[in-house]
Structures are given as C-alpha cells and as structure tokens.
C-alpha positions in Angstrom: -67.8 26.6 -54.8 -68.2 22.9 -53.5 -67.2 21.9 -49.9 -64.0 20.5 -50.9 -63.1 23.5 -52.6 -64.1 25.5 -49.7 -62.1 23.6 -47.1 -59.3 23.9 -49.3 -59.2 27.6 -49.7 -59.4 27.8 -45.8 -56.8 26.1 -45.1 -54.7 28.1 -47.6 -55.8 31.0 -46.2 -54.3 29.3 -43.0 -51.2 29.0 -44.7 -50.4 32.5 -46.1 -51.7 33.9 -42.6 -50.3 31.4 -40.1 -48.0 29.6 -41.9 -50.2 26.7 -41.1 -50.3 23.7 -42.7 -53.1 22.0 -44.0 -53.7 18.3 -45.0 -56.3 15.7 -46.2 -56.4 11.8 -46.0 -58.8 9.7 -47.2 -60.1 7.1 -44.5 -57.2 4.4 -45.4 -54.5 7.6 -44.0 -53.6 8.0 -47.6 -52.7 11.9 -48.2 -55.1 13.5 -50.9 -54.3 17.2 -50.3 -52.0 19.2 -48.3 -51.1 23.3 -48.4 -47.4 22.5 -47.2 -45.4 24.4 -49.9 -42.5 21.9 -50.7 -41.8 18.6 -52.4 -40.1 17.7 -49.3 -43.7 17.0 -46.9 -42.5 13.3 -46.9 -41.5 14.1 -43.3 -44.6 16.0 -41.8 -46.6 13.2 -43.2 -44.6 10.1 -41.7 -44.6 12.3 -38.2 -49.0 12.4 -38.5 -48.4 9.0 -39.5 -46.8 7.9 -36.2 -48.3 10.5 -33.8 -52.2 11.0 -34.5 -53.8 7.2 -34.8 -52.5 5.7 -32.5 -54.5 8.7 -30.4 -58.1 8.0 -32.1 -58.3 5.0 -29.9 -60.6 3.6 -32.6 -64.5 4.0 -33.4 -66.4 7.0 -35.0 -65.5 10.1 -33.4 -68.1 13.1 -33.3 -65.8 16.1 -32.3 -62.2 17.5 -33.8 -59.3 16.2 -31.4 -56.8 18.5 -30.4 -53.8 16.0 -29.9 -50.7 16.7 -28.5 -47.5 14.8 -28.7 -44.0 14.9 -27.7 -42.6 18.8 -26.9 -46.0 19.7 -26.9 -46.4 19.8 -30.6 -49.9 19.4 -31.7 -52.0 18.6 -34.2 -55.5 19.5 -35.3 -58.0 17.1 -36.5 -61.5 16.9 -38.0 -63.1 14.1 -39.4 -66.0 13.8 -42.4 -68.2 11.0 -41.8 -71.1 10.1 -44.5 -73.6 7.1 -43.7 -71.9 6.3 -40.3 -68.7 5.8 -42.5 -65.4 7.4 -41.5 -64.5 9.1 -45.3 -61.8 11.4 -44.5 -59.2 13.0 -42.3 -59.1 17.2 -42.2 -55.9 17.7 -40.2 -54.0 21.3 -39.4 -50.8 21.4 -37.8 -48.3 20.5 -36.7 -47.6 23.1 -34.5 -45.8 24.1 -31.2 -48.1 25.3 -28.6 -45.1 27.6 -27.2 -41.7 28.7 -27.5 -40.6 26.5 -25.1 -41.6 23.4 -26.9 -39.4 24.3 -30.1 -36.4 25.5 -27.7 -37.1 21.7 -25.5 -37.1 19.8 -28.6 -33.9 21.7 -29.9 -32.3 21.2 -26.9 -33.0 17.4 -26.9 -31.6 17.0 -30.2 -28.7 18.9 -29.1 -28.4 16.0 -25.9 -28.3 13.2 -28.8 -25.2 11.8 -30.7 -26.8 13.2 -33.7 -24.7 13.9 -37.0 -24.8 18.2 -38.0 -26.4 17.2 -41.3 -29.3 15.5 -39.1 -29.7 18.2 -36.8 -29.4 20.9 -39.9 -32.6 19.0 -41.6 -34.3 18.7 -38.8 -33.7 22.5 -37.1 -35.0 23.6 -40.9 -38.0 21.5 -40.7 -39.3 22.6 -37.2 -38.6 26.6 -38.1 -41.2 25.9 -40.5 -43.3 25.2 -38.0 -45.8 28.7 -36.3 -46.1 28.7 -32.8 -50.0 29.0 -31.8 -52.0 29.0 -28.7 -54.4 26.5 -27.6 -57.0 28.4 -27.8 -56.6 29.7 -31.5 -56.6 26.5 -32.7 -59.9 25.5 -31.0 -60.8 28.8 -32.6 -60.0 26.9 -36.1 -61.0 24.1 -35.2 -64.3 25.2 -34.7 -64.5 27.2 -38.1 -63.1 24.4 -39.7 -65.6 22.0 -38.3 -68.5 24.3 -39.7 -67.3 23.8 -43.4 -66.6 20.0 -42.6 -70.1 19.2 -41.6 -72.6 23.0 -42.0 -73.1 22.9 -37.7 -71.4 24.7 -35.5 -69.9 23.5 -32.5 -68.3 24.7 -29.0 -65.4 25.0 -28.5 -65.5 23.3 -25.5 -66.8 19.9 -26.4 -63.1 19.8 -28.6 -61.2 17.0 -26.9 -57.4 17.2 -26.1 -55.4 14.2 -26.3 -52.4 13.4 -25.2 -49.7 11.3 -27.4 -46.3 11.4 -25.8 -45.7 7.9 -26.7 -41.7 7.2 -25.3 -41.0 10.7 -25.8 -42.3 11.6 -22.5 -40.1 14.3 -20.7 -40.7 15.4 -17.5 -38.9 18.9 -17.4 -41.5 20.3 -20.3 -43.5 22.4 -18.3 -47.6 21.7 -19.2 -49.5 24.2 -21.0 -51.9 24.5 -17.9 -48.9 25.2 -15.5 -47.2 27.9 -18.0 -49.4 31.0 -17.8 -49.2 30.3 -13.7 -48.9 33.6 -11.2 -49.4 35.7 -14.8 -52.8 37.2 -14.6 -52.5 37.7 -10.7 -49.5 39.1 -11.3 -50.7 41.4 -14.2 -54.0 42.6 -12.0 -51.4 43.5 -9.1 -49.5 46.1 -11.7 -52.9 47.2 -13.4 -54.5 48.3 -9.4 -51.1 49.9 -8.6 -51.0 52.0 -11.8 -55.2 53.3 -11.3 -54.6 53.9 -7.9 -51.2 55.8 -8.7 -49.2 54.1 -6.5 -45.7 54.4 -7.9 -44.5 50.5 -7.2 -46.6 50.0 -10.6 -43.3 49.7 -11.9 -42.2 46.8 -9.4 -45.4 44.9 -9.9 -45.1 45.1 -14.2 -41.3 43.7 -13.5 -42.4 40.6 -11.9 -44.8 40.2 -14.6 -42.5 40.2 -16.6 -40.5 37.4 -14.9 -42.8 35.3 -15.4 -44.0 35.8 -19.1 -42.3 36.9 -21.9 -45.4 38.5 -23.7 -47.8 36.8 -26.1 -47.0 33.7 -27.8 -46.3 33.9 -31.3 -44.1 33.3 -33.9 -43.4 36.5 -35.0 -41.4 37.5 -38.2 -38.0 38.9 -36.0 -37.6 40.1 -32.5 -38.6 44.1 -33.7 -42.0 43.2 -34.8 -42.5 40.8 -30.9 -41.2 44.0 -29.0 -44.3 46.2 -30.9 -46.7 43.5 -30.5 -45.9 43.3 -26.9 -45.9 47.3 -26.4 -49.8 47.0 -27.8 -50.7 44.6 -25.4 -49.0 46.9 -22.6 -50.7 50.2 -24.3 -53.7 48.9 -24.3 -53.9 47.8 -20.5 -52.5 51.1 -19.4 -54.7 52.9 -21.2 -57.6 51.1 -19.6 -56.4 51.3 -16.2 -55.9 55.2 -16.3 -59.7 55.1 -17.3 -60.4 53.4 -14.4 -57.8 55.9 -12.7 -59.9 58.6 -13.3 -58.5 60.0 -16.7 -60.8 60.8 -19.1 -61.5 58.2 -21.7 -61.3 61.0 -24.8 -57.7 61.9 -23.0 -57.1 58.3 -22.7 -58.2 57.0 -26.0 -56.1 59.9 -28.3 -52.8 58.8 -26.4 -53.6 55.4 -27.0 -54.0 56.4 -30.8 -50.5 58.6 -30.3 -48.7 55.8 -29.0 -49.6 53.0 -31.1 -48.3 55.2 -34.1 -44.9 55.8 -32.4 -44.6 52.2 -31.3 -45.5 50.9 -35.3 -42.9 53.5 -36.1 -40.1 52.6 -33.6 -37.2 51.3 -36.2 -35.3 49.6 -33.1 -36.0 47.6 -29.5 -34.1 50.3 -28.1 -36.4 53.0 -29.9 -39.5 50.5 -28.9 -38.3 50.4 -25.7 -38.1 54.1 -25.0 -41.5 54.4 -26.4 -42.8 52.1 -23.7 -40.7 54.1 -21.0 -42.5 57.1 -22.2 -46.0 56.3 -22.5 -45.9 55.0 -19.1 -44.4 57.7 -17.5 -47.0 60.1 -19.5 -50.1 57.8 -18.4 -49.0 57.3 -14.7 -49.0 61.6 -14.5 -52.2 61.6 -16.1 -53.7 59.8 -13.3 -52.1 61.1 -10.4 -53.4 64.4 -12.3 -57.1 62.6 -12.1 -56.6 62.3 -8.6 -56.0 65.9 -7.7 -59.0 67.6 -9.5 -61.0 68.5 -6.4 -62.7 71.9 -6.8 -61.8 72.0 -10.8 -64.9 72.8 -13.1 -64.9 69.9 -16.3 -65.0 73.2 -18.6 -61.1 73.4 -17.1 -60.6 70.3 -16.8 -60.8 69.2 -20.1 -58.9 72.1 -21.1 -56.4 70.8 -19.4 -56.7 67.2 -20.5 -56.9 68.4 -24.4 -53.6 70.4 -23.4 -51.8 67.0 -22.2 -52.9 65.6 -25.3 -51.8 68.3 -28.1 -48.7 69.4 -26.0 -46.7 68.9 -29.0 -48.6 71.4 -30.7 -48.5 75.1 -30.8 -51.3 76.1 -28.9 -53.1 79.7 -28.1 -55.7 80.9 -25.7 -57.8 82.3 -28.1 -58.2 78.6 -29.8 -58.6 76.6 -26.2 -61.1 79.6 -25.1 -63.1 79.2 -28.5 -62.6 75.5 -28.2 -64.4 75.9 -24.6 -67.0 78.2 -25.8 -66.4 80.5 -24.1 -64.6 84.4 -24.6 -60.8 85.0 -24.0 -60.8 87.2 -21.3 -63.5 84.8 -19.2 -62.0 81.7 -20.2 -58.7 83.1 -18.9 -59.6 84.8 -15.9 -61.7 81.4 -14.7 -58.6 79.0 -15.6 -56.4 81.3 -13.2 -59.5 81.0 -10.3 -58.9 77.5 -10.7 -55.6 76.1 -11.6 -53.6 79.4 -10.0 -51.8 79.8 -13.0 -52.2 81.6 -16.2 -53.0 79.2 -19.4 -49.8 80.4 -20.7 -48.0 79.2 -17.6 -49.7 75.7 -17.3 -48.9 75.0 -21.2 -45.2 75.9 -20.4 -45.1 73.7 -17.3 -46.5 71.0 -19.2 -44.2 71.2 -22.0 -41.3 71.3 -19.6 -42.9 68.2 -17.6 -42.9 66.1 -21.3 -39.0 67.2 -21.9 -38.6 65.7 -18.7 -39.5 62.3 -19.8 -38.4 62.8 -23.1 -34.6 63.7 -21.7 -34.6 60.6 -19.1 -36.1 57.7 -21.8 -34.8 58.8 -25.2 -31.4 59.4 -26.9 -33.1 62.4 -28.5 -31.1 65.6 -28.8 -31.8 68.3 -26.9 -32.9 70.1 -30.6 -35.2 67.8 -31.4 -36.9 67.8 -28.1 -37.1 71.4 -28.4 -38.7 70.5 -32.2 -40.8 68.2 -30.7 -42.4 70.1 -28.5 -42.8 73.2 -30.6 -40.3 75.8 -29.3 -39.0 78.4 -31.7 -35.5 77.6 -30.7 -33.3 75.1 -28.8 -32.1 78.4 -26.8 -36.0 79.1 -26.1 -36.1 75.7 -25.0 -33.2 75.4 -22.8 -33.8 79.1 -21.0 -37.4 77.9 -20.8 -36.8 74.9 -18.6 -33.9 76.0 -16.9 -36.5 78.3 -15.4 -39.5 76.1 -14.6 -37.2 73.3 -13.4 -33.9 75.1 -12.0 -31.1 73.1 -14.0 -30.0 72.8 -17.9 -31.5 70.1 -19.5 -28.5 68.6 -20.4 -27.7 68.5 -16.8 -31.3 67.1 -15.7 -30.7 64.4 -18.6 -26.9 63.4 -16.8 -28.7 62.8 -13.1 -32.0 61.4 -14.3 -31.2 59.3 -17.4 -32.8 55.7 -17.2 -31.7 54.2 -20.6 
C-alpha cells in the first residue's frame, strides 16, 4: 500500500468512526481527494477556502496547525513538503470543538434576517458536522502526521491558530475557560464519597452545574446519558477503592453496573441506574469503614455476599467458598458480625429492596424476583420484619424519582 493510499484509508476510517471529514489539496489549494460523502462538498470547501490560508501566514511550515475560526469551529491541517517544496495540503475537519459552538453559531443565524430556506441549508450542513475535543484531534493530528512524513511528533509542538476574521463574538466562551471550577469541583465529590461523608451528593450536583458530561456528538440523548453513567461508574468505583472497599468487590459491581446501564432502554431507566449504583457504592464504603475487629476470612464473605445478593445463596457454598467447614465457618461469622449468615444475607437483601423501592418504578414482584425470594408474600413479610413497615409504604415516604 503506497502513502497516498494509506493516508486515504485513515482518513476514511475517520469518517465511518467520527464522521470526520477528510480532504486533500495540492499546493495551488486545488481539492484532489476528500472522504465527505455527498456531491454537495462545494460548501465545506469554499468555507477551508476562506478560513485556513489566510492563517498559514506564509512560508514553509514544520508542524500540523490546529486552526480555529469563528464559533470555535476548527480545522486540522498537515502539510507534505518534498525538496523544501510545499506539495500538498492534508486537512481534517471542520469540526466544532463543543456543543456550544454549534448552539452559538445557530443562535447567530437565528439573530440574522436570513430566509428559512438559508437557514434550512445551512442547519443541515453544520449537523453534519461531529463535535471533538481539542485534544483528540491533536491525537489525530499526530497519527496523521506519522503517515504524512514516517516521524512522529508531540503533541505539543502542534500549533493553535486563531482565525476569527470579522466573526469575532465576544459572548463564546474560550475553550481554555469552559472546563473552569470542573475538576475541582469533581475532586470535591470524589473525597466526600471515600471518606463517606453523605454531602457527596451536594458536591456531584454542582458538578454537574457546571458541565454537562463529556463532549461528543453522540447518536441521540439515550446513548449521552450511558456514556455519561460510565464516566460516573468508573469514578465511583475508584473512589470506594480508595474508601476502603475491596477492589474484587469494587471491580464486579463495576462490571454489574456497566451491564445495566448498556441495557437501560430509557433516561429515566438510565437514570435510576445511576441512583442505584450510587446508593449501593456509598454503603459499601461506609461498610469499609466499620470493619474494626473483623477477620478478612469474614470479611470477604461479606463483601462476595454484597456482590451476589441477587443470587440464592447457602452457607454450605460461602463456608466451602471460605475453606473452611459449616459448622466453623458459621459459629466464627456469628463471633464476629453478631448475626447468623442467614440473618446478614436477609438484612442485606432487605437493604438492596430499599434502594431498589426509592430509585426504580419496579414492582414490588419483580423486586422480590430480583432479589431471589420464593414469593412476593416472602418478600413483603420478610421486610416488613427487618425494617418495620410494608414496602409499599417505605416506597410512598422514601421515593426519590
């Protein structure tokens, strides 16, 4: 495979991942190649045509440019040069470096005198357009920079230009300023929930004021909410390490949640999910943080318990599981936890219909399902002893849908 060929299956790869468009000029800015789909690239390439040279300010450049220009939309380009001779242009792009910049731009065609048909053609242009951070592209940038020229380069040395021409508007907030207050904000939630300090739930709000999750361009609202929830899962999960669960505890609830967030079929179903796992980590460390005097032979009994609490489980499987007999295994668990394994499983189970009765819409019979009971009238008398009321009544006072 020659170089050309190779550039131009990376760039389609680009495409059919990204959505990102690739293009090639020759050194007179005369289009030789481009990925973009349509017949219809007439506008893309008069919109390179009036936004990237006039930002090369002239002579031989030795590094891709990362140029922005009006609404932060930006463009990536590379450049071949062969016997000190500019030959061609490699460009990627354009694309918006955040939501905001497609909902600024939108909103400044909306402020214009602009007929529907205009707005119509342009709105279906710029959807075409992906949304990708900064520092992906420098990611590309750098890959695409190998197959330009067979060296590798850092990522740092990629300059950013700036080409807002007349376009300039002052109420776009700048890439540098948007992520501000996030990751202080983030480390504030992240110390609250290891050090099981309930206010977690305060600190991950205000985070969430300020950012609304990663910035992509996802293909519908569904598929943002899930990517978020990872994001969230996987801090969580972390920071109840650092809590003081155990990672094996730590690392199957991770794997347990990230299958019921893939499967959610709704926000609200995401969004209960997220409630949940929460809820279910934040206990988990609090739980870390009362284990003075417990042997790590009961311990991780209990921890594997948390984690297969959906399951039917039996002494004789956690006592072979420990290596240990029944009747020791038993009598030691009792020594330490002053309970009976029987009784701890129970109070467990009963602790999970808790949060699965305050942060779902499930039925009362499918929690009981869920959580392995031979009957919702099992269920029901079950919890009504461990936790004094009905759980149809615990659901009415405690609900947080």
């Amino acid at each position: 495979m020659t170089k050309d060929e190779q550039i131009k299956s990376y760039m389609d790869l680009l495409l059919h991942t990204n959505n990102l468009f690739g293009w090639i000029y020759d050194e007179h800015m005369q289009m030789l190649f481009t990925t973009y789909p349509g017949d219809d690239y007439q506008g893309f390439d008069a919109l390179f045509q009036l936004q990237v040279p006039p930002a090369l300010n002239g002579g031989l450049p030795s590094h891709p440019r990362f140029i922005y220009s009006f609404f932060n939309l930006a463009w990536l380009i590379d450049f071949e040069i062969v016997d000190n001779q500019l030959k061609k242009f490699y460009v990627l792009g354009p694309t918006f470096t955040g939501e905001n910049s497609y909902n600024e731009l939108v909103k400044a065609m909306d402020q214009r005198n602009l007929s529907i048909k205009t707005k119509a053609n342009v709105s279906k242009l710029l959807t075409s357009l992906p949304i990708v951070a900064s520092n992906v592209m420098m990611s590309y940038a750098s890959q695409l920079h190998y197959l330009i020229s067979g060296t590798a380069i850092d990522i740092n040395t990629i300059e950013s230009v700036q080409n807002k021409g007349n376009y300039e508007n002052p109420s776009i907030v700048p890439s540098s300023q948007q992520h501000h207050g996030i990751w202080a904000s983030e480390q504030e939630f992240l110390r609250l929930f290891k050090d099981g300090n309930p206010d977690y739930s305060k600190a991950l709000q205000n985070s969430s004021h300020l950012s609304n999750g990663v910035k992509h361009n996802p293909k519908n609202s569904l598929r943002a909410a899930k990517n978020n929830a990872f994001v969230l899962l996987t801090l969580i999960s972390r920071a109840a390490i650092e809590g003081g669960v155990s990672p094996n505890v730590a690392y199957d609830l991770c794997d347990f949640y990230g299958q019921r967030i893939e499967d959610s079929v709704s926000l609200d179903d995401n969004g209960t999910v997220i409630e949940e796992m929460q809820t279910v980590y934040f206990q988990k460390v609090c739980e870390a943080k009362h284990t003075d005097g417990i042997s790590p032979i009961v311990k991780n009994c209990c921890d594997y318990i948390g984690v297969h609490i959906n399951e039917k489980l039996s002494i004789g499987d956690l006592a072979e599981r420990a290596g240990y007999s029944e009747y020791y295994f038993s009598r030691k668990f009792k020594q330490e936890m002053g309970c009976t394994i029987t009784e701890y499983i129970m109070r467990e189970k009963i602790e999970r219909a808790k949060v699965l009765l305050s942060t779902t819409n499930m039925s009362i019979l499918d929690i009981s399902i869920e959580l392995s009971f031979n009957s919702r009238s099992y269920f029901s008398d079950s919890f009504q002893k461990i936790a004094g009321i009905a759980p149809g009544e615990y659901r009415k006072q405690n609900i947080r849908l």
